[in-house]
N, CA, C and O atoms as a printed pandas DataFrame, in Angstrom:
     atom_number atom_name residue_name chain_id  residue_number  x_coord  y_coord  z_coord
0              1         N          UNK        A               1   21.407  160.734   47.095
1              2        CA          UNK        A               1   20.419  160.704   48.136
2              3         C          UNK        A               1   21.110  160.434   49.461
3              4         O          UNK        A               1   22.013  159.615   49.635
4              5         N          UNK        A               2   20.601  161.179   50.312
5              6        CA          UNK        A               2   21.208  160.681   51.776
6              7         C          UNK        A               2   20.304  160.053   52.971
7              8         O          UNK        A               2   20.857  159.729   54.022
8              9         N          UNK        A               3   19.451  159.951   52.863
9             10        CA          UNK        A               3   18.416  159.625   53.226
10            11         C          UNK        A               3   17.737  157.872   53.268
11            12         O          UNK        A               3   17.313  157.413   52.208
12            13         N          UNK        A               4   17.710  157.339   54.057
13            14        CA          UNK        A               4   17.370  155.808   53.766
14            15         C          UNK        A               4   15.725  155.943   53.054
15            16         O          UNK        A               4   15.003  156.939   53.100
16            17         N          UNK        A               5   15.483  154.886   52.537
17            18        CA          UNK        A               5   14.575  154.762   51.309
18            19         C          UNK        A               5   13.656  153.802   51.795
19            20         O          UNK        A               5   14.018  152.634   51.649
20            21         N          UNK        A               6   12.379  154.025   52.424
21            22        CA          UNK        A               6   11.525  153.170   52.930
22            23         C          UNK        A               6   10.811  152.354   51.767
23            24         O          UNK        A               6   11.134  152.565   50.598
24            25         N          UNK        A               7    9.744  151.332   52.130
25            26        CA          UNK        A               7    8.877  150.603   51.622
26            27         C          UNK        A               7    8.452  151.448   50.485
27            28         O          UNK        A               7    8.531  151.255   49.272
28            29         N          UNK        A               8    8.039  152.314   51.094
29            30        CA          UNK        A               8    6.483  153.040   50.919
30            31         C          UNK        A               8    6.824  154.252   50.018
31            32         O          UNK        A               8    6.039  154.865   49.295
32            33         N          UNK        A               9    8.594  154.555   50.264
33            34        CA          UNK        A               9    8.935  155.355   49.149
34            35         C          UNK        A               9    9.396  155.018   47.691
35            36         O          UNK        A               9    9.172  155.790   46.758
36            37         N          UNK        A              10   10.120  153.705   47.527
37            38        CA          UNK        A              10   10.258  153.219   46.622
38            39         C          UNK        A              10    9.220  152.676   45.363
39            40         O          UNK        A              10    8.009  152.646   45.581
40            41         N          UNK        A              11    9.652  152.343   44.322
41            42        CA          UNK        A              11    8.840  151.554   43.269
42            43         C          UNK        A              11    9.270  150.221   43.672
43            44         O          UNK        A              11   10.369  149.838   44.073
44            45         N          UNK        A              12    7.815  149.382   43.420
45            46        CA          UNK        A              12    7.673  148.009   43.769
46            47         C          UNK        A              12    9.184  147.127   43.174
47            48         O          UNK        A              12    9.867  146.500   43.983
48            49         N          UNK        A              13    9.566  147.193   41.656
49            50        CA          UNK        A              13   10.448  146.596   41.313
50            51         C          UNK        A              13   11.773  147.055   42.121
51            52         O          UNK        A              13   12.729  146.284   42.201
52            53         N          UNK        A              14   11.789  147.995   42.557
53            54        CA          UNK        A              14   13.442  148.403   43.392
54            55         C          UNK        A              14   12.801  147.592   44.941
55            56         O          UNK        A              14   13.655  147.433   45.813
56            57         N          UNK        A              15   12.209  147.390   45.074
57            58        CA          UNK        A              15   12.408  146.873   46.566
58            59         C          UNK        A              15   12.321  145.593   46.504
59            60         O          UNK        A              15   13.119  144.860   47.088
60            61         N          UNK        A              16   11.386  145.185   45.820
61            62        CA          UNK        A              16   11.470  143.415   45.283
62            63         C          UNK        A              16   13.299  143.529   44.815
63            64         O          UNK        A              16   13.993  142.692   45.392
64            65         N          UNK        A              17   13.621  143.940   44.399
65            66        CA          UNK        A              17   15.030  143.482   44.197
66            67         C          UNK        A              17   16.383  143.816   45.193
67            68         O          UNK        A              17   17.412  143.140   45.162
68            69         N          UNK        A              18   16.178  144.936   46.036
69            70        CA          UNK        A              18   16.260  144.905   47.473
70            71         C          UNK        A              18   16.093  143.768   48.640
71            72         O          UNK        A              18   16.793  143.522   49.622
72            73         N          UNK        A              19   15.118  143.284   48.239
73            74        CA          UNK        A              19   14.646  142.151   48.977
74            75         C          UNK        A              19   15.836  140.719   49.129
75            76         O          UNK        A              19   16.171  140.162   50.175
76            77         N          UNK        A              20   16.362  140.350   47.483
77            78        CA          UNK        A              20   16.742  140.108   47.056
78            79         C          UNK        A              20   18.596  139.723   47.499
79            80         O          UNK        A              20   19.325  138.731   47.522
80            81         N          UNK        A              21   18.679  140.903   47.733
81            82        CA          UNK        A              21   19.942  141.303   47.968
82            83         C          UNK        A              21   20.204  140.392   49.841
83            84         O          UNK        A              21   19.368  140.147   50.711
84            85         N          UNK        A              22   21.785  140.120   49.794
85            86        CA          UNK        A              22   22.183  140.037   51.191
86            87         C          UNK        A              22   21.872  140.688   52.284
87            88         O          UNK        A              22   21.394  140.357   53.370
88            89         N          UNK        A              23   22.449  142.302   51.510
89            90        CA          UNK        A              23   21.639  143.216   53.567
90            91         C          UNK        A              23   20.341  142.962   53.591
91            92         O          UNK        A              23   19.980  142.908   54.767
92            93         N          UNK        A              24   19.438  142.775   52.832
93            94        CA          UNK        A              24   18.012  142.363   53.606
94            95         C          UNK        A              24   17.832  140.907   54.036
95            96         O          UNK        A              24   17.072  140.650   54.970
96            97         N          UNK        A              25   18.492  139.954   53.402
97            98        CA          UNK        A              25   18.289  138.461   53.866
98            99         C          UNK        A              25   19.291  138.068   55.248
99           100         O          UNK        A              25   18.976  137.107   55.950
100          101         N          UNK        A              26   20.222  138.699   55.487
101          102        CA          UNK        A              26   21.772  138.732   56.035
102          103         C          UNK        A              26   21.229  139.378   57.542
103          104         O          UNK        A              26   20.888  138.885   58.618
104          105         N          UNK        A              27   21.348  140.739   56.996
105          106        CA          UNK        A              27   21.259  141.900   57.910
106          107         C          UNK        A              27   20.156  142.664   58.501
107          108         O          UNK        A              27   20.212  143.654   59.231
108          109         N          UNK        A              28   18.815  141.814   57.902
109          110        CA          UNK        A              28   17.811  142.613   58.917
110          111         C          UNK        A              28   17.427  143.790   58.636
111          112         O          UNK        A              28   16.587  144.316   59.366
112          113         N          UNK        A              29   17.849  144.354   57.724
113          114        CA          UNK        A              29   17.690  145.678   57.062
114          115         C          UNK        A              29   16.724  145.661   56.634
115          116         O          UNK        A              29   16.820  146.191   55.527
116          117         N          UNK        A              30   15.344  145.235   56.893
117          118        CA          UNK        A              30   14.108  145.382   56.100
118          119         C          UNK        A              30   13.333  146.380   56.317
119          120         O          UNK        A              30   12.265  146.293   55.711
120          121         N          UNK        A              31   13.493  147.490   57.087
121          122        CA          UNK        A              31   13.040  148.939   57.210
122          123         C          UNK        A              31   13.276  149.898   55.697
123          124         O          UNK        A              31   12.408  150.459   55.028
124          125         N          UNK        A              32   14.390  149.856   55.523
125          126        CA          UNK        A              32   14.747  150.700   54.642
126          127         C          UNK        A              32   15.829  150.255   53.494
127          128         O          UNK        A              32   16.505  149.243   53.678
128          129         N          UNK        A              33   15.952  150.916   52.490
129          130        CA          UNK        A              33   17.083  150.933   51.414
130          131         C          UNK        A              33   17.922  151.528   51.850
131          132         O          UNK        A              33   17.536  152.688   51.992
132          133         N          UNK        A              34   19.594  151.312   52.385
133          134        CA          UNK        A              34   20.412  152.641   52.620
134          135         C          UNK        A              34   20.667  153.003   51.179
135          136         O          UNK        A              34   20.667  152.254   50.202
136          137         N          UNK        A              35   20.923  154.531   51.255
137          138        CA          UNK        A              35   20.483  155.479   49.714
138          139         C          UNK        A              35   21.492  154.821   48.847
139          140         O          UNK        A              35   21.301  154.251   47.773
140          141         N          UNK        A              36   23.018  155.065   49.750
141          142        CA          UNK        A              36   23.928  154.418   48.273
142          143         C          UNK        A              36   23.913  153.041   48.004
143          144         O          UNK        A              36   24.751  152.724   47.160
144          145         N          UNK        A              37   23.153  152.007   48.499
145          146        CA          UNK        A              37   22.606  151.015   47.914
146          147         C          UNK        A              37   23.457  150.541   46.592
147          148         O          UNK        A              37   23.646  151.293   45.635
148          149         N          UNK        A              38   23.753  149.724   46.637
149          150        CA          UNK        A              38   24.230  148.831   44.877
150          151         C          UNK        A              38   22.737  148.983   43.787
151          152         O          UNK        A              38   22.770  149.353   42.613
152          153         N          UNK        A              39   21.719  148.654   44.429
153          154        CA          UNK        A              39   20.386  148.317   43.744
154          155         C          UNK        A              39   19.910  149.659   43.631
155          156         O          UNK        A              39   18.840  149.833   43.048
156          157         N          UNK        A              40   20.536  150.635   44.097
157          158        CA          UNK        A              40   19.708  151.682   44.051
158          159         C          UNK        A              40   20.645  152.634   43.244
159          160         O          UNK        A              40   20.225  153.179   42.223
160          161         N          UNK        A              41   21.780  152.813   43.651
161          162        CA          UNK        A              41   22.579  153.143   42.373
162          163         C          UNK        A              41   22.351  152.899   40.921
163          164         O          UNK        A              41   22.271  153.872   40.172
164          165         N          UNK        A              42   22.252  151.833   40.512
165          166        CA          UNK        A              42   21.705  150.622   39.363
166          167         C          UNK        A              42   21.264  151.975   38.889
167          168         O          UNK        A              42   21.799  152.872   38.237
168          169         N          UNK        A              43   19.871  151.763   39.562
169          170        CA          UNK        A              43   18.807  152.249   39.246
170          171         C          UNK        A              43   19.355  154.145   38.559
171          172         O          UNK        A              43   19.169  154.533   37.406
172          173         N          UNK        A              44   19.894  154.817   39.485
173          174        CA          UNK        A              44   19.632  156.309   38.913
174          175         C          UNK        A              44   20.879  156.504   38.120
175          176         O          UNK        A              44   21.083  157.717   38.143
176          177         N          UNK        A              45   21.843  155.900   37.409
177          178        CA          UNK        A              45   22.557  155.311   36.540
178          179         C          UNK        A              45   21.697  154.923   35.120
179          180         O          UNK        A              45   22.031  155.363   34.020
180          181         N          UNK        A              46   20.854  154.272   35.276
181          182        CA          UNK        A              46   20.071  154.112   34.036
182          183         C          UNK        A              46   19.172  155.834   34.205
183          184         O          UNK        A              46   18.670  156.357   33.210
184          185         N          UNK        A              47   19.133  156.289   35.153
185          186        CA          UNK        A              47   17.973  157.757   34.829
186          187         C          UNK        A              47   18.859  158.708   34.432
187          188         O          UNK        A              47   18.461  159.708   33.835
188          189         N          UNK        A              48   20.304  158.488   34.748
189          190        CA          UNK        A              48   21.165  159.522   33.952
190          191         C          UNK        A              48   21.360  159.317   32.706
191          192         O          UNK        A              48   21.711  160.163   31.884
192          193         N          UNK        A              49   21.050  157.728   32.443
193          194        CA          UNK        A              49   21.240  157.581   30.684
194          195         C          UNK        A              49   20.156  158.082   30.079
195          196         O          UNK        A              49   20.134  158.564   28.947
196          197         N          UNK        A              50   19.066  157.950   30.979
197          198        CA          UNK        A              50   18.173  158.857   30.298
198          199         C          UNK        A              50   17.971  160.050   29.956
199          200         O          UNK        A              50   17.502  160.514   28.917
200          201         N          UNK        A              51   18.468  160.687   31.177
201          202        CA          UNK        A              51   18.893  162.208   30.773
202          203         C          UNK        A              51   19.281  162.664   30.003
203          204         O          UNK        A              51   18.763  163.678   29.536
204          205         N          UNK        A              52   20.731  161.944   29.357
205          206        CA          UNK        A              52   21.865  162.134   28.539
206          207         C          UNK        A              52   20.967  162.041   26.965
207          208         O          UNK        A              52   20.981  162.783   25.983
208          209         N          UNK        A              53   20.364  161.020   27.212
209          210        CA          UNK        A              53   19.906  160.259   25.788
210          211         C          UNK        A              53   18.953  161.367   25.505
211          212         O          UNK        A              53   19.206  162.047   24.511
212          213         N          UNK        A              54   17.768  161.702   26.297
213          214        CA          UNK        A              54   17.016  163.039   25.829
214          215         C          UNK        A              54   17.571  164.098   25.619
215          216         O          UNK        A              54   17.113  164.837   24.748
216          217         N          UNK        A              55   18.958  164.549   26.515
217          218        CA          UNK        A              55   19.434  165.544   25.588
218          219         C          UNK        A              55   20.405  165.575   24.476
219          220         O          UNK        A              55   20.758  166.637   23.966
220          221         N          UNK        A              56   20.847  164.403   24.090
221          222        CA          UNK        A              56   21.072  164.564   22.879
222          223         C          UNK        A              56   20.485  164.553   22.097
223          224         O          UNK        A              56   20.713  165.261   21.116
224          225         N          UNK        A              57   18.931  163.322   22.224
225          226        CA          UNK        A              57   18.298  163.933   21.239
226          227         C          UNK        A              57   17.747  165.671   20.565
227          228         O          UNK        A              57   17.501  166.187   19.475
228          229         N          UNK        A              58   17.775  166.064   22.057
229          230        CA          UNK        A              58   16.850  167.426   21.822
230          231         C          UNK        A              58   18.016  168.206   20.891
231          232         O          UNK        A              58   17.789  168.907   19.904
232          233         N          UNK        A              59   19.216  167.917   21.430
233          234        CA          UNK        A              59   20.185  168.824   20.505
234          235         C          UNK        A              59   20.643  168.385   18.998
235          236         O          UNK        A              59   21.197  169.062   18.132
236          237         N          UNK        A              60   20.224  167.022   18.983
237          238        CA          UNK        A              60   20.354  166.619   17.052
238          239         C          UNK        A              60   19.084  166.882   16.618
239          240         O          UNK        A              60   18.790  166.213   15.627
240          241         N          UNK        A              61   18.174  167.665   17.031
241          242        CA          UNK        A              61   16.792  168.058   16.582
242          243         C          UNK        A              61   16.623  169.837   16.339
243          244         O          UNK        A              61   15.645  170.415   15.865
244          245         N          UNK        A              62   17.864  170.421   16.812
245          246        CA          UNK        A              62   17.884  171.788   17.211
246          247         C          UNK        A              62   18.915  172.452   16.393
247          248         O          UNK        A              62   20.099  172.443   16.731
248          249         N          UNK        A              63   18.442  173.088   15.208
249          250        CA          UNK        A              63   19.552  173.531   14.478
250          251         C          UNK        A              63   20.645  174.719   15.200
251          252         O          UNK        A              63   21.867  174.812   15.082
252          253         N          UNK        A              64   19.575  175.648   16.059
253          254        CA          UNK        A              64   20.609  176.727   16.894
254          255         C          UNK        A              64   20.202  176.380   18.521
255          256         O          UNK        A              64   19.226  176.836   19.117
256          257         N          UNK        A              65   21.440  175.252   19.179
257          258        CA          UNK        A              65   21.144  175.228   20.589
258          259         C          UNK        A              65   21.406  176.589   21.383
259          260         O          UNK        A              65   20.551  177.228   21.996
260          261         N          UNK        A              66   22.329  176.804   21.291
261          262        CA          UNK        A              66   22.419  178.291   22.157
262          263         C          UNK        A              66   21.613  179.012   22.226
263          264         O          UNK        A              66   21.180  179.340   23.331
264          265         N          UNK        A              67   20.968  179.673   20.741
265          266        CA          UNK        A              67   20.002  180.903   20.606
266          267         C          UNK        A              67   18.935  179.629   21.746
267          268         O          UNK        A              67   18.585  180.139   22.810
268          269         N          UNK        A              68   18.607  178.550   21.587
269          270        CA          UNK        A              68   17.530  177.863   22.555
270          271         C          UNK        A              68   17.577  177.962   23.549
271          272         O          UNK        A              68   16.503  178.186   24.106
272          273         N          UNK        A              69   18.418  177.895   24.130
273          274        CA          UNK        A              69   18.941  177.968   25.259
274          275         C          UNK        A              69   18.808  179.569   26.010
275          276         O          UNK        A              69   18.816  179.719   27.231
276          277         N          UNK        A              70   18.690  180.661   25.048
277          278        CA          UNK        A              70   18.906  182.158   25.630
278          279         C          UNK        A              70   17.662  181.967   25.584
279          280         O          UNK        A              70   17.254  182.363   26.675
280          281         N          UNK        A              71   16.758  181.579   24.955
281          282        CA          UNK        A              71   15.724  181.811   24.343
282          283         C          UNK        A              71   14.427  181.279   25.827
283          284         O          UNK        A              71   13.280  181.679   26.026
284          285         N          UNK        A              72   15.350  180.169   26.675
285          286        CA          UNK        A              72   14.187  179.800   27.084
286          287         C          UNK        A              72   13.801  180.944   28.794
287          288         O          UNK        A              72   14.486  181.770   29.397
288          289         N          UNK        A              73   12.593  180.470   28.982
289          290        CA          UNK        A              73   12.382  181.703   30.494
290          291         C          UNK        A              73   12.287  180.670   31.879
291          292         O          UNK        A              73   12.972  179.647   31.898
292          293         N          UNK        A              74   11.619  180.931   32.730
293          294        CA          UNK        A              74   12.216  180.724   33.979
294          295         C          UNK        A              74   11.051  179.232   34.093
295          296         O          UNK        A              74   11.227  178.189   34.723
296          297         N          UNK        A              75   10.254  179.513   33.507
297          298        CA          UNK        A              75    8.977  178.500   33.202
298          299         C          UNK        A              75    9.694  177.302   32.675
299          300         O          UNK        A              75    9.222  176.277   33.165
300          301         N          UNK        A              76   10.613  177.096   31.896
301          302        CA          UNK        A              76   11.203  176.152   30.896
302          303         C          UNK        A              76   12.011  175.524   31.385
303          304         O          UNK        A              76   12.172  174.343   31.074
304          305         N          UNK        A              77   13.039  176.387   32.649
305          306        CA          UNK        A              77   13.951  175.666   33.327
306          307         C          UNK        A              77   13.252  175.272   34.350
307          308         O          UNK        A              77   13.916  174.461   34.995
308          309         N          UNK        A              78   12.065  175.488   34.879
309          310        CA          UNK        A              78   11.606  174.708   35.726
310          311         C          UNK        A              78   11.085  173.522   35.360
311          312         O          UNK        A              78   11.155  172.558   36.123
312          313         N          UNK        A              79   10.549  173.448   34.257
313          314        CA          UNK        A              79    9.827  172.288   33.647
314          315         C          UNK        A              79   11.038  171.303   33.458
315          316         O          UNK        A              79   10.920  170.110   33.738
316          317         N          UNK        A              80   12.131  171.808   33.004
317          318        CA          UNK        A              80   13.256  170.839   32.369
318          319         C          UNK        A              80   13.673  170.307   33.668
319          320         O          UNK        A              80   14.116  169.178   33.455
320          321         N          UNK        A              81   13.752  170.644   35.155
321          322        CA          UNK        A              81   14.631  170.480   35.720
322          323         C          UNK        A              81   13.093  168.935   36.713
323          324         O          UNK        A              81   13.379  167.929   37.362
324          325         N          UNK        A              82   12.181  169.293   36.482
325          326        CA          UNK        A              82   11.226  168.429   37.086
326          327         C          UNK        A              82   10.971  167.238   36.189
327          328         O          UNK        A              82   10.484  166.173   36.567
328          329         N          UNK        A              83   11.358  167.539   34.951
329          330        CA          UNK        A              83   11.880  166.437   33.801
330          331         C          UNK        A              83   12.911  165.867   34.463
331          332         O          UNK        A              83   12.668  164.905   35.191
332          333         N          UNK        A              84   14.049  166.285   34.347
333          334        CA          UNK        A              84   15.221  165.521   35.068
334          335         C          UNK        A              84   15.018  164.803   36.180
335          336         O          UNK        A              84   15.284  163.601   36.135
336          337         N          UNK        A              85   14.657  165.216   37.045
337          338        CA          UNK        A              85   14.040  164.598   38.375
338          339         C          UNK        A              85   13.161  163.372   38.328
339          340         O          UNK        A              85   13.190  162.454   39.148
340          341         N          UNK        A              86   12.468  163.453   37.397
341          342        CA          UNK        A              86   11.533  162.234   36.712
342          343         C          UNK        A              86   11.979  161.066   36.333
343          344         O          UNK        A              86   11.638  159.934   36.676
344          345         N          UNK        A              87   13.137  161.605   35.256
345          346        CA          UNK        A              87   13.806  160.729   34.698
346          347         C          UNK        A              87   15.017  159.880   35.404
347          348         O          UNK        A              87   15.443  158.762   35.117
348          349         N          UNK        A              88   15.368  160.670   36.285
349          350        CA          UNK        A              88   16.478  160.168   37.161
350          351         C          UNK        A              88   15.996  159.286   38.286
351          352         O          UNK        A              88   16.850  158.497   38.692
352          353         N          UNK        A              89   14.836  159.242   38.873
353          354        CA          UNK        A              89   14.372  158.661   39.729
354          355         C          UNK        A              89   12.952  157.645   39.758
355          356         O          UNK        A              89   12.289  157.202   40.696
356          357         N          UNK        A              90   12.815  157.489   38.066
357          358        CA          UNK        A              90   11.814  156.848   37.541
358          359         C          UNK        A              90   11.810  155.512   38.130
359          360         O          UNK        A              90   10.799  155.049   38.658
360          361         N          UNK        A              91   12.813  154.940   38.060
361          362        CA          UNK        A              91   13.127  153.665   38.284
362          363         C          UNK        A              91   13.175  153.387   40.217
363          364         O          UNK        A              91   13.482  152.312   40.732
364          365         N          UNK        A              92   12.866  154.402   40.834
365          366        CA          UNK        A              92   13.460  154.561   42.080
366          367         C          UNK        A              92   12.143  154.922   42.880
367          368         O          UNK        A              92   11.379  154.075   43.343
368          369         N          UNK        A              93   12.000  156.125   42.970
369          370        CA          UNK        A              93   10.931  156.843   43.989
370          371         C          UNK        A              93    9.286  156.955   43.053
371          372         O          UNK        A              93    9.021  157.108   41.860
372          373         N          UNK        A              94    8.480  156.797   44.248
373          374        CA          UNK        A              94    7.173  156.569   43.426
374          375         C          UNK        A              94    6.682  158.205   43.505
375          376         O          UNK        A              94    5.758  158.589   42.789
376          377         N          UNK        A              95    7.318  159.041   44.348
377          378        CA          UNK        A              95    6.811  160.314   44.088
378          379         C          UNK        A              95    8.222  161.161   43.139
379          380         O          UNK        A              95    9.371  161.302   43.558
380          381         N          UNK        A              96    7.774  161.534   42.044
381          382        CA          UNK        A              96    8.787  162.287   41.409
382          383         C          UNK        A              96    8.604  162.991   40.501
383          384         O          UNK        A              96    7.596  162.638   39.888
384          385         N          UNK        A              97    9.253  164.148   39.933
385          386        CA          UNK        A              97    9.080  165.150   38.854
386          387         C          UNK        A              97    8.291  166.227   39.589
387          388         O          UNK        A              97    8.211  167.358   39.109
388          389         N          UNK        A              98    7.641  165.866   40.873
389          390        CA          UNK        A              98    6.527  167.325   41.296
390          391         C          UNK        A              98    7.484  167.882   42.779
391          392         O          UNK        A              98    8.338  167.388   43.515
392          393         N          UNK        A              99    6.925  168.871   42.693
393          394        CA          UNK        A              99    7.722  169.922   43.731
394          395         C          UNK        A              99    6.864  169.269   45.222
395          396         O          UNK        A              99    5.763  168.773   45.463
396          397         N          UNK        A             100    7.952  169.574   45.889
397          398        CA          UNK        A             100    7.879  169.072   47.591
398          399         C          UNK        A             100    6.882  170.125   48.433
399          400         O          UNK        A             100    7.058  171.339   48.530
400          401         N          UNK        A             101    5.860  169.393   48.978
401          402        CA          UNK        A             101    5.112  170.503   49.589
402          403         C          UNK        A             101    6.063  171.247   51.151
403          404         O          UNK        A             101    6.095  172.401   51.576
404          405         N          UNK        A             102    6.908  169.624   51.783
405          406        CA          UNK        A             102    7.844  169.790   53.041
406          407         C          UNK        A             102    9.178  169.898   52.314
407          408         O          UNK        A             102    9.467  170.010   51.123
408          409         N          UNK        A             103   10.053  169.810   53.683
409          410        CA          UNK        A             103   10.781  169.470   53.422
410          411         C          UNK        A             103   11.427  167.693   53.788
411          412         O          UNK        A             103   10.941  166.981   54.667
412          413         N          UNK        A             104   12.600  167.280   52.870
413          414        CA          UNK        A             104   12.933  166.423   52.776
414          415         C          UNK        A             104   14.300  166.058   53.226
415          416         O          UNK        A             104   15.172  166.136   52.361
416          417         N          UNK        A             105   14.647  165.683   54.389
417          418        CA          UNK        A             105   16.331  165.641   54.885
418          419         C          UNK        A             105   16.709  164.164   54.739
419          420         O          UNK        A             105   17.848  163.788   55.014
């Protein structure tokens, strides 16, 4: 993320623990999360284990991954990839997994 991480974008538990931290007690930083954050890292670190962990499951459940994989259409990689997004930022952003009506810099 490059982007600082307001109040209002975060989940309650990432900013309570933000709060927490030195740059907000120290530094006055109570506007925003800067993105690479320690606390916020944490956080999409555990959504990559999640990632990882669902796809291994999906692949010790899948006798032919490849043919699955040819197999799926443009519908499937969109769904999978708004999955990922979900999962990676569960712990983080209160809007996630759905497509952006703007844009986001």
């Amino acid at each position: 993320m490059d982007i600082s991480l307001s109040k209002d974008d975060v989940v309650t538990r990432l900013w309570n623990a933000y709060k927490k931290s030195p740059e907000y007690k120290n530094k006055g930083m109570v506007e925003a999360i800067p993105p690479h954050h320690l606390c916020v890292e944490k956080q999409e670190k555990i959504g990559l284990r999640d990632i990882y962990n669902k796809f291994i499951t999906a692949l010790e459940n899948t006798s032919d991954a490849n043919l699955k994989l040819k197999e799926r259409t443009v519908g499937d990689w969109k769904a999978e990839w708004r999955n990922m997004h979900e999962l990676l930022f569960h712990h983080i952003l209160k809007e996630r997994g759905r497509w952006r009506s703007c844009d986001v810099r």
